[in-house]
KEDRENTI-503902 format. One record per atom (N, C-alpha, C): residue number from 1; y, x, z; atom name; residue in three letters. Coordinates in steps of 0.2 Angstrom, whole numbers, padded with zeros to 4 digits, always signed. Each point is the difference from the previous one (the first is absolute). Layout:
! KEDRENTI-503902
<NUM,<Y,X,Z>,'CA','ALA'>
...
//
This chain:
! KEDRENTI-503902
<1,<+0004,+0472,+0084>,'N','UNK'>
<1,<+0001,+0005,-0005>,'CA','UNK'>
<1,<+0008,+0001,+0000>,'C','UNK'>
<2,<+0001,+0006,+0002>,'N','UNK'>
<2,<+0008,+0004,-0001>,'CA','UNK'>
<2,<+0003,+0002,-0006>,'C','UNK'>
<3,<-0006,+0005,-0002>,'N','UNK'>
<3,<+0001,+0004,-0006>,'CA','UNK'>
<3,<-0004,+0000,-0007>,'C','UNK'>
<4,<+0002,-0004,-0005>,'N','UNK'>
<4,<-0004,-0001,-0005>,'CA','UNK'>
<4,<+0002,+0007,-0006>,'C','UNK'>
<5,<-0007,+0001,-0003>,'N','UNK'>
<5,<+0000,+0003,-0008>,'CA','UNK'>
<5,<-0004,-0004,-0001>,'C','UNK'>
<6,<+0005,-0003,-0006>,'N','UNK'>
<6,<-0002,-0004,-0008>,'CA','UNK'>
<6,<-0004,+0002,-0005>,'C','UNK'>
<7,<-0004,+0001,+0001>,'N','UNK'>
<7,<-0005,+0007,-0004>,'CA','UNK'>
<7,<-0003,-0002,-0008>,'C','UNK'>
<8,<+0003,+0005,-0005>,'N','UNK'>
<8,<-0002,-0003,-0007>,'CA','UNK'>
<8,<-0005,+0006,+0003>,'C','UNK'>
<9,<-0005,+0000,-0006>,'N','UNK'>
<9,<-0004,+0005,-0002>,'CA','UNK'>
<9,<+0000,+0005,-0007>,'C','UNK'>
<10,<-0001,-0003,-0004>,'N','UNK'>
<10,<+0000,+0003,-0007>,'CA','UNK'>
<10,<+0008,+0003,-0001>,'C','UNK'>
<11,<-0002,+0007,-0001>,'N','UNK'>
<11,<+0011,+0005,+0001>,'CA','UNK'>
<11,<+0001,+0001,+0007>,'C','UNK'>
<12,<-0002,-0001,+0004>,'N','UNK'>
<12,<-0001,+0003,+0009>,'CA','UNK'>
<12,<-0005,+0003,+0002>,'C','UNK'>
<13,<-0007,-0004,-0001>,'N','UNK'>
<13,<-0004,+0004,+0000>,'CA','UNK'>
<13,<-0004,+0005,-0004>,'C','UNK'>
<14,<+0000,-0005,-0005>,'N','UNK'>
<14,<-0001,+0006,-0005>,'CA','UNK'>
<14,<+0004,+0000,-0006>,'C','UNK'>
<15,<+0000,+0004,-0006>,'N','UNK'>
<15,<+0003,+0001,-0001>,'CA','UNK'>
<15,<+0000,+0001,-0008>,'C','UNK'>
<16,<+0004,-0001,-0007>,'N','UNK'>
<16,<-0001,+0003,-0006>,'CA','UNK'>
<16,<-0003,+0008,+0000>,'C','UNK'>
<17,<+0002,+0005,+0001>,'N','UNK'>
<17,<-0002,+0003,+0004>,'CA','UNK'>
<17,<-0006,+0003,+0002>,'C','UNK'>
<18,<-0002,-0001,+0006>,'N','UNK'>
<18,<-0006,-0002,+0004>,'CA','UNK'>
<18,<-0006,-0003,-0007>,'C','UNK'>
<19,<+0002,-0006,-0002>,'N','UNK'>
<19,<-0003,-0005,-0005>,'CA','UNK'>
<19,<-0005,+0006,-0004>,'C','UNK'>
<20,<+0005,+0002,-0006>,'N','UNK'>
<20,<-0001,+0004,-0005>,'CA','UNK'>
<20,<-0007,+0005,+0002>,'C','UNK'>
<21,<+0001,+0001,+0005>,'N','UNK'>
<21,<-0005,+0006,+0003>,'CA','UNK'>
<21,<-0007,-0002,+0004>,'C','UNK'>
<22,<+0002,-0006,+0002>,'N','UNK'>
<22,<-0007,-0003,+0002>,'CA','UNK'>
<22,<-0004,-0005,-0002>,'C','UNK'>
<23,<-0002,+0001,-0006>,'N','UNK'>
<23,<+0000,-0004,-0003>,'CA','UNK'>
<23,<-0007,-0004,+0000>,'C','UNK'>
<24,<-0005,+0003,+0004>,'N','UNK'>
<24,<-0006,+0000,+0003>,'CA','UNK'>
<24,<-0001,-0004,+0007>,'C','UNK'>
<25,<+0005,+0002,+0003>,'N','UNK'>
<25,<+0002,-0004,+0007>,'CA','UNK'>
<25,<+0001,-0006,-0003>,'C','UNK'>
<26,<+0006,-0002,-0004>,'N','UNK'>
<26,<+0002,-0008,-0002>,'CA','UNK'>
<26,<-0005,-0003,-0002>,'C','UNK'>
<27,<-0008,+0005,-0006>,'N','UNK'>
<27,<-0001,-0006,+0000>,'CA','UNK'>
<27,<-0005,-0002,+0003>,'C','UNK'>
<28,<-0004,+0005,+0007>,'N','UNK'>
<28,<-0002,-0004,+0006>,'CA','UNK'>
<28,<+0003,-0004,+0004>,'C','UNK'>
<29,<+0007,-0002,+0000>,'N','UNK'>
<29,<+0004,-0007,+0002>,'CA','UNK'>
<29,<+0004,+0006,+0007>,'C','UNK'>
<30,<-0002,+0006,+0000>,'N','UNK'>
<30,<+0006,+0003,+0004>,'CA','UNK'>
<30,<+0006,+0003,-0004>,'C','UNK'>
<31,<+0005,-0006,+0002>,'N','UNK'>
<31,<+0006,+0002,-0004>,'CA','UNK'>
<31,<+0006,+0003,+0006>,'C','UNK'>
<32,<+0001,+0003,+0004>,'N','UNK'>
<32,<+0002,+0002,+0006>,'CA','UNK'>
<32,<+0001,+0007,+0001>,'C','UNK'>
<33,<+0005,+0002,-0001>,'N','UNK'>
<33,<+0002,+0009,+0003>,'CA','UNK'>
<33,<+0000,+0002,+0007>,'C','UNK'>
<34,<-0006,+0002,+0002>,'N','UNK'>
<34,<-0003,+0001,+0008>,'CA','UNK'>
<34,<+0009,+0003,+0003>,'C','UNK'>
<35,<+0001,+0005,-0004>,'N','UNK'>
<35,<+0005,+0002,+0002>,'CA','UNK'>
<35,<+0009,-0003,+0002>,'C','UNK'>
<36,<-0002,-0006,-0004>,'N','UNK'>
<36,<+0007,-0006,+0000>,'CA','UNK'>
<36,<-0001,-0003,+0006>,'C','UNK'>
<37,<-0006,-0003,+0003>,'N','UNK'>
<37,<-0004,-0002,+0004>,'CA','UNK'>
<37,<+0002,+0001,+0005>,'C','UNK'>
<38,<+0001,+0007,+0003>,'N','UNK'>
<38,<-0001,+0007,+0006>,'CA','UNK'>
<38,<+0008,+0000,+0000>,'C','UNK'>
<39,<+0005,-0003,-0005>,'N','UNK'>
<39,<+0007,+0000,-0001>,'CA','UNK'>
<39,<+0002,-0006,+0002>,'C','UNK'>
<40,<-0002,-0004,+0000>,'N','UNK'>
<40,<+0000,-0007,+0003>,'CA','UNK'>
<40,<-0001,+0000,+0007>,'C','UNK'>
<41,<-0006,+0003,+0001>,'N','UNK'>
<41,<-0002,-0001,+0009>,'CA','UNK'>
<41,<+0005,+0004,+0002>,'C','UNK'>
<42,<+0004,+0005,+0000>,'N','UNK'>
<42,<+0005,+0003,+0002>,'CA','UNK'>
<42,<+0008,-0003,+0002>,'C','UNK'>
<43,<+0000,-0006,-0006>,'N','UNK'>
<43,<+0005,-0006,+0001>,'CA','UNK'>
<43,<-0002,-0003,+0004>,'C','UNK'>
<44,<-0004,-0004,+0001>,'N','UNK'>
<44,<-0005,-0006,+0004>,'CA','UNK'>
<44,<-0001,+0005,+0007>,'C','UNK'>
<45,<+0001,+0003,+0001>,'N','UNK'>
<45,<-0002,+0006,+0007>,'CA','UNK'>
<45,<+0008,-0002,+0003>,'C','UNK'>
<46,<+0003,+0005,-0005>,'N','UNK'>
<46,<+0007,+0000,+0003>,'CA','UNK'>
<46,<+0004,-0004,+0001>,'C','UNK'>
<47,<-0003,-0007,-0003>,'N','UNK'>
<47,<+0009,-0005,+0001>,'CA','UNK'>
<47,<-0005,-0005,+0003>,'C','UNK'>
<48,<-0006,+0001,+0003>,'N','UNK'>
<48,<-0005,-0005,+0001>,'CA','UNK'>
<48,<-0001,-0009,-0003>,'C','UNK'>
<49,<+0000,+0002,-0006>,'N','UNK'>
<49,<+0001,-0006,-0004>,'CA','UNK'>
<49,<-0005,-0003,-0003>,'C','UNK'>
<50,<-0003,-0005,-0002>,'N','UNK'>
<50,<-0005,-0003,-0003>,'CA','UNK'>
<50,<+0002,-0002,-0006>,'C','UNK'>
<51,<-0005,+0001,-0002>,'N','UNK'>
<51,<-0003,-0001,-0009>,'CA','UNK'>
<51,<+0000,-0008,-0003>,'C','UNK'>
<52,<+0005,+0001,-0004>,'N','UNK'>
<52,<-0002,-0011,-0003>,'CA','UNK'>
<52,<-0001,+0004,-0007>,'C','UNK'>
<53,<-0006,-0002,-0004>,'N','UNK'>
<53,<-0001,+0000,-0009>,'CA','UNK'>
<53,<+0004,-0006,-0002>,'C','UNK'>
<54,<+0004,+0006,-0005>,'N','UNK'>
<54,<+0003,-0004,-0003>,'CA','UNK'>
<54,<+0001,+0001,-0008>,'C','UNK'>
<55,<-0007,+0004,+0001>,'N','UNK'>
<55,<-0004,+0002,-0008>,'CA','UNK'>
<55,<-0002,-0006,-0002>,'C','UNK'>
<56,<-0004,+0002,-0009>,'N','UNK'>
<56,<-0003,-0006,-0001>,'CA','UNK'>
<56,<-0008,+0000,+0003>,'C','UNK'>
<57,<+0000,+0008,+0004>,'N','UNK'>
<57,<-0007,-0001,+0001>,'CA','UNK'>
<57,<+0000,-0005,+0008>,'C','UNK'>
<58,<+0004,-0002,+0002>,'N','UNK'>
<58,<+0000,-0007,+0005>,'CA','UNK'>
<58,<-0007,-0003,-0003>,'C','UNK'>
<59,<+0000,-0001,-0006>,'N','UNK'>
<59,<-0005,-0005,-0003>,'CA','UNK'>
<59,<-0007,+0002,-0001>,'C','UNK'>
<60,<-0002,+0006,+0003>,'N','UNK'>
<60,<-0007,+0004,+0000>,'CA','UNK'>
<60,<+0001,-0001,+0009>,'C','UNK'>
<61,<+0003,-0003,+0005>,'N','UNK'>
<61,<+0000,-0001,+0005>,'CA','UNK'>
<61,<-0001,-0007,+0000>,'C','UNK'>
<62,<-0007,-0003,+0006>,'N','UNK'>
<62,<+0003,-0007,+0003>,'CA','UNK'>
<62,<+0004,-0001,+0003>,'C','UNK'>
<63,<+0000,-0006,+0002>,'N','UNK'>
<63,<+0005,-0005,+0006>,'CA','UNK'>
<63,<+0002,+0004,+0007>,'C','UNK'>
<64,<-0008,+0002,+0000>,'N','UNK'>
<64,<-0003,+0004,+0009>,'CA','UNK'>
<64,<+0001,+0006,+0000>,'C','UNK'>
<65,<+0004,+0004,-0010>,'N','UNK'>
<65,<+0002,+0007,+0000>,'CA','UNK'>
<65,<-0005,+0003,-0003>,'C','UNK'>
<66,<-0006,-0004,+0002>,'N','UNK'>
<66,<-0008,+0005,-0001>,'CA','UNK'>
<66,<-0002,+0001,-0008>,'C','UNK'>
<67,<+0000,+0008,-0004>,'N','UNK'>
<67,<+0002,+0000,-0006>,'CA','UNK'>
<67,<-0006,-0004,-0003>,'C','UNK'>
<68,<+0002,-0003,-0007>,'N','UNK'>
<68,<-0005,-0005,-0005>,'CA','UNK'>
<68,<-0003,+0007,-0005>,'C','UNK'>
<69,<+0004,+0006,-0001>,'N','UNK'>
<69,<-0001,+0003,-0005>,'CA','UNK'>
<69,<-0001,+0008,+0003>,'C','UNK'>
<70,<-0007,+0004,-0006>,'N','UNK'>
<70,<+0000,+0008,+0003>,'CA','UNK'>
<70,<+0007,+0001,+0000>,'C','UNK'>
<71,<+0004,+0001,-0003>,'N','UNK'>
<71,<+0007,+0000,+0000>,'CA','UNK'>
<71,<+0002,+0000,+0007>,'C','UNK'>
<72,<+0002,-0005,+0001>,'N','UNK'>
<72,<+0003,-0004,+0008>,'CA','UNK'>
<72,<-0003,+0005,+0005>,'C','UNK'>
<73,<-0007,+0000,+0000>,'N','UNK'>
<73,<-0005,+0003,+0004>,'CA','UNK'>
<73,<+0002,+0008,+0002>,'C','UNK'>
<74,<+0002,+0002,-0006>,'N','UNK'>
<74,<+0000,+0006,-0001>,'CA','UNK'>
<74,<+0007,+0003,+0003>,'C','UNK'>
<75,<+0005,-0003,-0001>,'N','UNK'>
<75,<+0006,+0000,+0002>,'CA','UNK'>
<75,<+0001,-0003,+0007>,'C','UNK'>
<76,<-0002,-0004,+0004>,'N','UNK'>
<76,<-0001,-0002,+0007>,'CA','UNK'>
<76,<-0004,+0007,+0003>,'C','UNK'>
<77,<-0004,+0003,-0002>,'N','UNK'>
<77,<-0005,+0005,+0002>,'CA','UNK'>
<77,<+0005,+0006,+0001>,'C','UNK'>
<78,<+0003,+0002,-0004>,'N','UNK'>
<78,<+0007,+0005,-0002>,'CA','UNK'>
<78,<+0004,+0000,+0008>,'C','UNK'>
<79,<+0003,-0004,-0003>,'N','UNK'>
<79,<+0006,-0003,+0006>,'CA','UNK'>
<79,<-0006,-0002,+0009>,'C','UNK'>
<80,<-0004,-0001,-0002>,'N','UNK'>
<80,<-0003,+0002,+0008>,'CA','UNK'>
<80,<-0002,+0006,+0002>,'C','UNK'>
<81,<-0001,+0002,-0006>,'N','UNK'>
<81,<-0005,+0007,+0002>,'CA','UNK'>
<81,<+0009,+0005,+0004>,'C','UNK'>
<82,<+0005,-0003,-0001>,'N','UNK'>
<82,<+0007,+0003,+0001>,'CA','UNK'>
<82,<+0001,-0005,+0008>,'C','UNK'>
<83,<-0001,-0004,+0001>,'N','UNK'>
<83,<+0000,-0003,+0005>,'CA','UNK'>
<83,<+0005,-0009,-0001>,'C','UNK'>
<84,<+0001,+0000,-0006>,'N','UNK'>
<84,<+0003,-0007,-0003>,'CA','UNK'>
<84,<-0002,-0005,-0003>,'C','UNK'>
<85,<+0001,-0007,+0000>,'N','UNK'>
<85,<-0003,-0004,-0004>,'CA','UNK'>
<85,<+0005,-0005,-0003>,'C','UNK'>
<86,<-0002,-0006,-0005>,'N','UNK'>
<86,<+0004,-0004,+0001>,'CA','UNK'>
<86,<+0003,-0002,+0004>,'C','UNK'>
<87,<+0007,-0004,+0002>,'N','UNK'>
<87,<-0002,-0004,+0005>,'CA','UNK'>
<87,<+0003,-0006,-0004>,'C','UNK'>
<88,<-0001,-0001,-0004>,'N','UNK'>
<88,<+0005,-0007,-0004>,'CA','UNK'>
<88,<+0000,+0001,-0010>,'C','UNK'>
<89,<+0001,-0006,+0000>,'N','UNK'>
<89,<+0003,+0000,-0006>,'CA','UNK'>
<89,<+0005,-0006,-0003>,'C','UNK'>
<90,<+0003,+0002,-0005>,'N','UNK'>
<90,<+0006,-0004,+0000>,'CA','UNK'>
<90,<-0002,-0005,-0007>,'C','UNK'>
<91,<+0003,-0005,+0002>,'N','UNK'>
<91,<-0004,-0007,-0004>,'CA','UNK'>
<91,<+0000,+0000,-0011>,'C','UNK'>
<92,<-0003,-0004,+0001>,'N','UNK'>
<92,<-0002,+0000,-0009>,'CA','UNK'>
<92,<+0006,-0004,-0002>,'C','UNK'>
<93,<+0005,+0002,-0004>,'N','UNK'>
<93,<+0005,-0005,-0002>,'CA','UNK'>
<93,<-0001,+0003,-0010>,'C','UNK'>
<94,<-0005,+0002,-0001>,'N','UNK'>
<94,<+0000,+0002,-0010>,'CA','UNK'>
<94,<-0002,-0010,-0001>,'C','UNK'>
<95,<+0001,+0003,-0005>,'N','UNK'>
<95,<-0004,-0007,-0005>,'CA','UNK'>
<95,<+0000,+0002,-0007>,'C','UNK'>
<96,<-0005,-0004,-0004>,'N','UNK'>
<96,<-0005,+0003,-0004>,'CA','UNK'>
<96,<+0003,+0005,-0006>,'C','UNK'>
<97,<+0009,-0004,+0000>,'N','UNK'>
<97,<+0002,+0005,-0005>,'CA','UNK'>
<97,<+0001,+0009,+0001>,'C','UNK'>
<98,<+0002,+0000,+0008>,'N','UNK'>
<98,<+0001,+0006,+0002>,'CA','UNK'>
<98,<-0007,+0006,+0002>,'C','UNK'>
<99,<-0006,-0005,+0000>,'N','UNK'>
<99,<-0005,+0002,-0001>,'CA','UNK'>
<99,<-0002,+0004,-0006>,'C','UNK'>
<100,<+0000,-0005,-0005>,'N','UNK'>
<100,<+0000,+0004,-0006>,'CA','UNK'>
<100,<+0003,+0003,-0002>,'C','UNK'>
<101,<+0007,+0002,+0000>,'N','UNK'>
<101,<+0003,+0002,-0001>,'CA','UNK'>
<101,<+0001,+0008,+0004>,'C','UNK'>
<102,<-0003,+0001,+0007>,'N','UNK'>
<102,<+0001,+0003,+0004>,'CA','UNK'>
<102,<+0007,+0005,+0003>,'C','UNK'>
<103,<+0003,-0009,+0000>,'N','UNK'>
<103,<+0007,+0003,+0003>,'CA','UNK'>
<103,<+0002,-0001,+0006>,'C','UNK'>
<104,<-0005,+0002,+0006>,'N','UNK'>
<104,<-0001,-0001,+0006>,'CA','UNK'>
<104,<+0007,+0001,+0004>,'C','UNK'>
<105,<+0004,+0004,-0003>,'N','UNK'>
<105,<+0007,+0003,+0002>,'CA','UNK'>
<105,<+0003,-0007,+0001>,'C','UNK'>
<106,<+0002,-0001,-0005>,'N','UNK'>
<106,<+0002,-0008,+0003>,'CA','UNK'>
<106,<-0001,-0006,+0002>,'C','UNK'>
<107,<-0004,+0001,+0007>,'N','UNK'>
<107,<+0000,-0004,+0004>,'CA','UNK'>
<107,<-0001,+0005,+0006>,'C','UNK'>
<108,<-0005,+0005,+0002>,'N','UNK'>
<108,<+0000,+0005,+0004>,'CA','UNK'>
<108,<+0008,-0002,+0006>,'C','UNK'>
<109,<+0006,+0001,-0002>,'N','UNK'>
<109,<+0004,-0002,+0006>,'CA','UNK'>
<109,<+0000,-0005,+0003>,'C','UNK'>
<110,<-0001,-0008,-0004>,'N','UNK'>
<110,<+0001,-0006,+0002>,'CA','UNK'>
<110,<-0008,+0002,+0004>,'C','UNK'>
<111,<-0002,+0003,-0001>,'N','UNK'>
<111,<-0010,-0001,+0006>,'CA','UNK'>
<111,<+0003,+0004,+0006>,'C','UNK'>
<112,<+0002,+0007,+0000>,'N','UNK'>
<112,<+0004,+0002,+0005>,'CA','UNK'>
<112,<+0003,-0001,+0005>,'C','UNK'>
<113,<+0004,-0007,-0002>,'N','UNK'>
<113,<+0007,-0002,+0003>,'CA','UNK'>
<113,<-0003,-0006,+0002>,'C','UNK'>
<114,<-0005,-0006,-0002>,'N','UNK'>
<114,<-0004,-0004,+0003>,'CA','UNK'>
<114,<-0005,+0004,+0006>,'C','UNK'>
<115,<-0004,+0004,-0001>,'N','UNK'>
<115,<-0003,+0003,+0004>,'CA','UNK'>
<115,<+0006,+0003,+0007>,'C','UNK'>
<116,<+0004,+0002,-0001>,'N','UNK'>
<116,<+0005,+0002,+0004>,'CA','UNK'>
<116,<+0002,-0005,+0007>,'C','UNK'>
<117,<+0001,-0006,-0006>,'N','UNK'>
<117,<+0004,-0006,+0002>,'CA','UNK'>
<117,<-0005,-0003,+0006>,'C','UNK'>
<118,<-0007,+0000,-0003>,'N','UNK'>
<118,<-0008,-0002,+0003>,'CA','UNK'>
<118,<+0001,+0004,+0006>,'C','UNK'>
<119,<+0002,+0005,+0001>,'N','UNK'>
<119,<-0001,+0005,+0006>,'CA','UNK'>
<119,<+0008,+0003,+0002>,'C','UNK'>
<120,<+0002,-0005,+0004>,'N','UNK'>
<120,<+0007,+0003,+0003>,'CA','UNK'>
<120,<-0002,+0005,+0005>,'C','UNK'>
<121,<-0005,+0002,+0004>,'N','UNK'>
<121,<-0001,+0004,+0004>,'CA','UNK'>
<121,<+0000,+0008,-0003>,'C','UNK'>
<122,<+0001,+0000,-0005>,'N','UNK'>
<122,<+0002,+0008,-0006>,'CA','UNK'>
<122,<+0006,+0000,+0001>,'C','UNK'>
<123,<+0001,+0005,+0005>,'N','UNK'>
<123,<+0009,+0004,+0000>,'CA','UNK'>
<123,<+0002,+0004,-0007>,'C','UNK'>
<124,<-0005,+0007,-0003>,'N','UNK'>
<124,<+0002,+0002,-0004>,'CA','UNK'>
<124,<-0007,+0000,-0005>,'C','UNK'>
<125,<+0003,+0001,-0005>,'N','UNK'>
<125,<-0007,+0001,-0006>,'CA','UNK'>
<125,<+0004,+0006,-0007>,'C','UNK'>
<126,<-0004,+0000,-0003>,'N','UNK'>
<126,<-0001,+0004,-0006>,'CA','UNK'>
<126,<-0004,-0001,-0005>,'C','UNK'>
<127,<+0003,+0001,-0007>,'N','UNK'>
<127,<-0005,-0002,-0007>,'CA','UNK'>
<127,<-0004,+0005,-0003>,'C','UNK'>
<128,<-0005,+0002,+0001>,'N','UNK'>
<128,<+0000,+0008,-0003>,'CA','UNK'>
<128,<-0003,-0003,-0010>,'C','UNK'>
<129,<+0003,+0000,-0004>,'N','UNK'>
<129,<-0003,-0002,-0006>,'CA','UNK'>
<129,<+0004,+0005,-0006>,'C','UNK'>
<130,<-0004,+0000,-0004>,'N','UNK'>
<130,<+0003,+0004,-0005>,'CA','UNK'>
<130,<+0005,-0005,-0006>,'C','UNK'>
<131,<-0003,-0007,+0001>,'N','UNK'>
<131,<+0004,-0002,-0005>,'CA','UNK'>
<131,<+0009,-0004,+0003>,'C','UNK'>
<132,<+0005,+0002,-0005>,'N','UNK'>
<132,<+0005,-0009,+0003>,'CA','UNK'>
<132,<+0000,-0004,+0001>,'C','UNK'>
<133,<+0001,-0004,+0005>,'N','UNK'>
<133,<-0001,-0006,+0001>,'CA','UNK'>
<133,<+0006,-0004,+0001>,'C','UNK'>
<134,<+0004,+0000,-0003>,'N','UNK'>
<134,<+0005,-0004,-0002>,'CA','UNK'>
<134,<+0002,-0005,+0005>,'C','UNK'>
<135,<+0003,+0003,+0004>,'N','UNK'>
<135,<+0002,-0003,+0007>,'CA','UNK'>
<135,<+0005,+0005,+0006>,'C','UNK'>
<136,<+0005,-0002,-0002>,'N','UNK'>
<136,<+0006,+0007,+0004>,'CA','UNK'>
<136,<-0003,-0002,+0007>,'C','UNK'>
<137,<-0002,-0007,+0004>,'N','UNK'>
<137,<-0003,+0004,+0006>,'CA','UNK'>
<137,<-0004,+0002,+0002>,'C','UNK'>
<138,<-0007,+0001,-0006>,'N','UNK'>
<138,<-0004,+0003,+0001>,'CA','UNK'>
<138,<+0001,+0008,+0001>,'C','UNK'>
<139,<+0004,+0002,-0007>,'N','UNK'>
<139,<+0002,+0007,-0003>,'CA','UNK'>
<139,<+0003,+0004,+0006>,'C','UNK'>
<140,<+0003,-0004,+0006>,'N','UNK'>
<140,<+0004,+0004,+0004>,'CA','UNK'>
<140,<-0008,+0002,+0005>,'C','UNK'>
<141,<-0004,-0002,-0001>,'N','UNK'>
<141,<-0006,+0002,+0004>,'CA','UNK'>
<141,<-0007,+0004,-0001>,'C','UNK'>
<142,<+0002,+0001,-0007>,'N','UNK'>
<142,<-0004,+0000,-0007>,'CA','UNK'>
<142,<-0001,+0011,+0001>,'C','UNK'>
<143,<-0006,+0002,+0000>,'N','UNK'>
<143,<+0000,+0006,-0001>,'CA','UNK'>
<143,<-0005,-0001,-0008>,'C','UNK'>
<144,<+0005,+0003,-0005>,'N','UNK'>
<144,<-0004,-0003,-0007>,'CA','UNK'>
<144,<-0002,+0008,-0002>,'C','UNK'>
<145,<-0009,+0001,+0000>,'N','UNK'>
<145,<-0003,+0005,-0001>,'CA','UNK'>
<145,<-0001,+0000,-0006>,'C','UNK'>
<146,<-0001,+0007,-0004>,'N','UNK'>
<146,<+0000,+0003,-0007>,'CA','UNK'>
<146,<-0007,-0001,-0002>,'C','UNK'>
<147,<-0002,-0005,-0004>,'N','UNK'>
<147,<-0006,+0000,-0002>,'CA','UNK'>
<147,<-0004,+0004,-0004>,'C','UNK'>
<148,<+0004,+0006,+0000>,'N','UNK'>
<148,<-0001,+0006,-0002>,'CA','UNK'>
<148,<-0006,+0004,+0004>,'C','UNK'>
<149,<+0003,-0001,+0006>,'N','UNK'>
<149,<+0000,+0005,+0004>,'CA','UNK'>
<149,<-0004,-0003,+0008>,'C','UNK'>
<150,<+0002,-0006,+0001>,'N','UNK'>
<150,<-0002,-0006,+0004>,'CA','UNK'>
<150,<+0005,+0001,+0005>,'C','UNK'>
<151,<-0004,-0002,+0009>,'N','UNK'>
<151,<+0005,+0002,+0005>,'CA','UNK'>
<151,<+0000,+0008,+0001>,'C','UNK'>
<152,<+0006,+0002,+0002>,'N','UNK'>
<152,<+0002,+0007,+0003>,'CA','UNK'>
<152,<+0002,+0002,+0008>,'C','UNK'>
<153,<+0001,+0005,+0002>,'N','UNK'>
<153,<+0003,+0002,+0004>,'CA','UNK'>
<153,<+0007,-0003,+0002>,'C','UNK'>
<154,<+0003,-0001,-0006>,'N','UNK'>
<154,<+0006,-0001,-0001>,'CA','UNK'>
<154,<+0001,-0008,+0004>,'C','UNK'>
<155,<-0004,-0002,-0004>,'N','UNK'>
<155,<-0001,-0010,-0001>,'CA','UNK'>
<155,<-0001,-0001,+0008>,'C','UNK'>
<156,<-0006,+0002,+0003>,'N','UNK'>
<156,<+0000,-0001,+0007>,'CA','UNK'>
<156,<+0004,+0001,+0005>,'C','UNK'>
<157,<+0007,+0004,-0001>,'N','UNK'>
<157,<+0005,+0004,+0002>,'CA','UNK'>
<157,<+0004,-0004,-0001>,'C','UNK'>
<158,<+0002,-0004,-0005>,'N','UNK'>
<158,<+0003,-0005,-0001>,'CA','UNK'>
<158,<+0000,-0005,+0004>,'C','UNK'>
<159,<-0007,-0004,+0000>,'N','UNK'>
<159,<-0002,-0005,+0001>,'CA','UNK'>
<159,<+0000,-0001,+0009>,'C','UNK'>
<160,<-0002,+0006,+0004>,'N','UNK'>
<160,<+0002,+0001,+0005>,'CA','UNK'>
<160,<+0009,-0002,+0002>,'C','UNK'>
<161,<+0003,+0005,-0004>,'N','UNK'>
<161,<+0006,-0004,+0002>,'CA','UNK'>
<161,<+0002,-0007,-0001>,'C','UNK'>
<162,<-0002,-0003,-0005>,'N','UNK'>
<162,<+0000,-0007,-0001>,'CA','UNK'>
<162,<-0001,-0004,+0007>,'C','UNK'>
<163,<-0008,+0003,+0002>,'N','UNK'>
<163,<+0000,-0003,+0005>,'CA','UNK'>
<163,<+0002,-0001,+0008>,'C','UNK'>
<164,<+0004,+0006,-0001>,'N','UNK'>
<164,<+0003,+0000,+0007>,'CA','UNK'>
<164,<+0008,-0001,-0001>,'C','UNK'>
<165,<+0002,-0003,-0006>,'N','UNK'>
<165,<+0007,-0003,+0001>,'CA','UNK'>
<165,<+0001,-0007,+0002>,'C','UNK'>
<166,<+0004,+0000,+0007>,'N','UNK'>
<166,<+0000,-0008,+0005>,'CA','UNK'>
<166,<+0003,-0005,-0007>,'C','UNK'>
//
């Protein structure tokens, strides 16, 4: 693997936004903007990059990738129907306070930067997540999407550059 995207989901793919208006899609367990999706495989096309989750929905994924949940299911079926899949995920470093708390952000780089470490054969990569993650060397890599609004044109454009700089 050459070219990694760090992929969150919730603020990328879908969105506040998005949310408000589908609210009959969520709660068949399709939480996923077809259209953020089709904006993704345009990133994944062009910088020929593979996908690591680095959402919390990793945990609706097994070990083998193969989804535990409609959720998982739903969203692997997305991203194939576009020609993508996972190809990874970056390790569990929460513990129970940050579970319950759901302050995911604060560990999200340290899983990043292990998974990174795990696979030197990554020349370049990219974070696409809406939240901070409190880590200047992630931030230099970090495409942070408006959870407003989710990923853009913009974000993808971005992201690309990121990752064709040596």
């Amino acid at each position: 693997m050459e070219k990694v995207i760090f992929l969150d989901i919730d603020g990328v793919l879908n969105s506040n936004f998005w949310n408000a208006d589908h609210q009959r899609e969520i709660s068949d367990g399709k939480y996923i903007d077809v259209e953020k999706v089709k904006l993704l495989s345009k990133l994944v096309e062009r910088a020929e990059a593979s996908i690591i989750l680095h959402s919390g929905w990793r945990f609706w994924f097994g070990d083998d990738l193969k989804p535990l949940r409609p959720e998982a299911g739903y969203l692997a079926s997305l991203l194939g129907n576009e020609g993508m899949e996972v190809a990874g995920m970056t390790p569990d470093l929460t513990t129970e306070e940050i579970r319950k708390t759901k302050k995911f952000s604060k560990v999200k780089a340290d899983e990043i930067l292990m998974w990174l470490k795990n696979h030197p054969e990554t020349e370049r990569w990219v974070v696409i997540d809406d939240l901070e993650l409190h880590n200047d060397e992630i931030a230099k890599y970090q495409v942070m999407t408006d959870p407003e609004c989710g990923l853009t044109d913009a974000d993808v454009e971005k992201a690309l550059e990121i990752l064709r700089l040596p």
